[in-house]
C-alpha positions in Angstrom: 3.7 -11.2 0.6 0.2 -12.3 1.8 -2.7 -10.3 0.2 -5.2 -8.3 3.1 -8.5 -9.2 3.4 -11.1 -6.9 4.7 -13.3 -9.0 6.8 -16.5 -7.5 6.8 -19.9 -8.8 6.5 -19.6 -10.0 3.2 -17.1 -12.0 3.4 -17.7 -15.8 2.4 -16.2 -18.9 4.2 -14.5 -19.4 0.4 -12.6 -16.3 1.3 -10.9 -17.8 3.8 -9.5 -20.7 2.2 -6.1 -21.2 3.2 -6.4 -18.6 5.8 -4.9 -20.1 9.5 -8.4 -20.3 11.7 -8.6 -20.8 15.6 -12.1 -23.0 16.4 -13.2 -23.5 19.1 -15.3 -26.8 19.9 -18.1 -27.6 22.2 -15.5 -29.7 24.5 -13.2 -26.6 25.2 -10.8 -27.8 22.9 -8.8 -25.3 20.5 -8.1 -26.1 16.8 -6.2 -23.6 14.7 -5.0 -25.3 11.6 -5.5 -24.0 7.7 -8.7 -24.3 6.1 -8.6 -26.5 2.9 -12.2 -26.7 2.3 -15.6 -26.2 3.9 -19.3 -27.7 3.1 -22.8 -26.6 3.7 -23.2 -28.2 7.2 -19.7 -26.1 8.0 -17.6 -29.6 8.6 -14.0 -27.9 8.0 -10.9 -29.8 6.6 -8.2 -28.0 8.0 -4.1 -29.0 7.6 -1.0 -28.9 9.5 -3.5 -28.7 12.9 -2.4 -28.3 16.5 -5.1 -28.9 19.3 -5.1 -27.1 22.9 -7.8 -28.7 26.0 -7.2 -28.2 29.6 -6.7 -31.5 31.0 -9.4 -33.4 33.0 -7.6 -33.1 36.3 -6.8 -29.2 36.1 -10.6 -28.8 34.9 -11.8 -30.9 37.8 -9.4 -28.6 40.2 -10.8 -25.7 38.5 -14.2 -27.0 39.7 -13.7 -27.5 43.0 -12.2 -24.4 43.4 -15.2 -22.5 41.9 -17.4 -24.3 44.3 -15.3 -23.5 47.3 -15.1 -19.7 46.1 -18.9 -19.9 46.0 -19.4 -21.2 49.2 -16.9 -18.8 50.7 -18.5 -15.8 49.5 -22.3 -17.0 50.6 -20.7 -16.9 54.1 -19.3 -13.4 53.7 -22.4 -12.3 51.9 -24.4 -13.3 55.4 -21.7 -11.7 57.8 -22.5 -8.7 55.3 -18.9 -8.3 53.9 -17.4 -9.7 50.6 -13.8 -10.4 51.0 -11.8 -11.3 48.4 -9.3 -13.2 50.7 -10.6 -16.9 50.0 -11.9 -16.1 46.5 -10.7 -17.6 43.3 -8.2 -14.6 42.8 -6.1 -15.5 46.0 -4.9 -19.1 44.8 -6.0 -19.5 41.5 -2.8 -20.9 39.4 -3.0 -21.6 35.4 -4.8 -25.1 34.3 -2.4 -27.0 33.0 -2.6 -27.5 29.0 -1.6 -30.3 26.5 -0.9 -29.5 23.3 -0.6 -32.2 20.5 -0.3 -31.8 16.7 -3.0 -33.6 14.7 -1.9 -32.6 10.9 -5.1 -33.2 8.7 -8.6 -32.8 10.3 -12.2 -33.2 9.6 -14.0 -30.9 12.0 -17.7 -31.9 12.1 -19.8 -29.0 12.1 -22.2 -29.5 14.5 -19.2 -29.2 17.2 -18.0 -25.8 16.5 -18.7 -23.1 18.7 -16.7 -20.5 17.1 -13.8 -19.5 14.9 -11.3 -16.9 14.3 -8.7 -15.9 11.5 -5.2 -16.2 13.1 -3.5 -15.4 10.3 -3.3 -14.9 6.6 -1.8 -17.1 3.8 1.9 -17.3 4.0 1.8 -16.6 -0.2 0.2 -15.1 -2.0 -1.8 -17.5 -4.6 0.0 -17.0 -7.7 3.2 -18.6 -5.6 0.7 -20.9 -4.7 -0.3 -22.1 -7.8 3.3 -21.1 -10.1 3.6 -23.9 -12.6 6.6 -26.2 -12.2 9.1 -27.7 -14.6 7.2 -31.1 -15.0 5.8 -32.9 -17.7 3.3 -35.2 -18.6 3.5 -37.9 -21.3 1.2 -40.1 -22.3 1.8 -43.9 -21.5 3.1 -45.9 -24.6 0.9 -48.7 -24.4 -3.0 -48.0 -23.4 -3.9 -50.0 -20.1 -6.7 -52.1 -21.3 -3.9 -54.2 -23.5 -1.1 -54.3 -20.4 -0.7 -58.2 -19.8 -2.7 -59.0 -16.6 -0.3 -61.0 -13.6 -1.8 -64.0 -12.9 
């Protein structure tokens, strides 16, 4: 069972350590991966990370139809009517997206525009953190008196 949070405005980016976060980056690209850790200029180390963008061509598309819609509706703005007939509504169809998994991530902080919680730990930490059965011995002969290979 994953433990609740209350988000509120005391909560601390340490908080959120293993918590699943969507960012959002200056290029319009989507991260949401785990955080792992954090530092003081907000450069994020997040895991098992999946990126979204809108690719260049449906972007450009996008463009072009914004300008079109824009000069449509300065022509129906000096007949004195605004139709929606040849605005963006009519024939706008989804951008197309890629999505690609990256795993591990440094996220410079400088690029981030904003971020989100998606989710919560999957565990709680003391599943986390549960000892194992393993052992640690010490090594029979210290290191400084191995032989060295020539």
């Amino acid at each position: 069972m994953s433990i609740k949070l209350p988000f509120n405005k005391k909560t601390r980016m340490s908080d959120l350590i293993n918590y699943r976060l969507k960012i959002l980056t200056v290029d319009n690209r989507t991260y949401i991966g785990s955080l792992l850790s954090f530092d003081k200029h907000l450069n994020l180390v997040l895991s098992d990370t999946e990126e979204t963008r809108i690719t260049k061509k449906s972007w450009l598309d996008m463009k072009k139809r914004s300008e079109a819609s824009d000069n449509k509706s300065a022509v129906s703005a000096n007949n004195g009517l605004l139709l929606p007939e040849n605005g963006p509504a009519a024939n706008e169809s989804q951008p197309s997206v890629t999505k690609r998994h990256l795993g591990l991530i440094i996220l410079r902080g400088e690029k981030i525009i904003s971020f989100s919680v998606e989710t919560a730990p999957l565990t709680d930490v003391k599943t986390r953190v549960a000892t194992g059965k393993g052992t640690s011995r010490p090594l029979k002969q210290p290191v400084s008196r191995l032989k060295k290979l020539a």
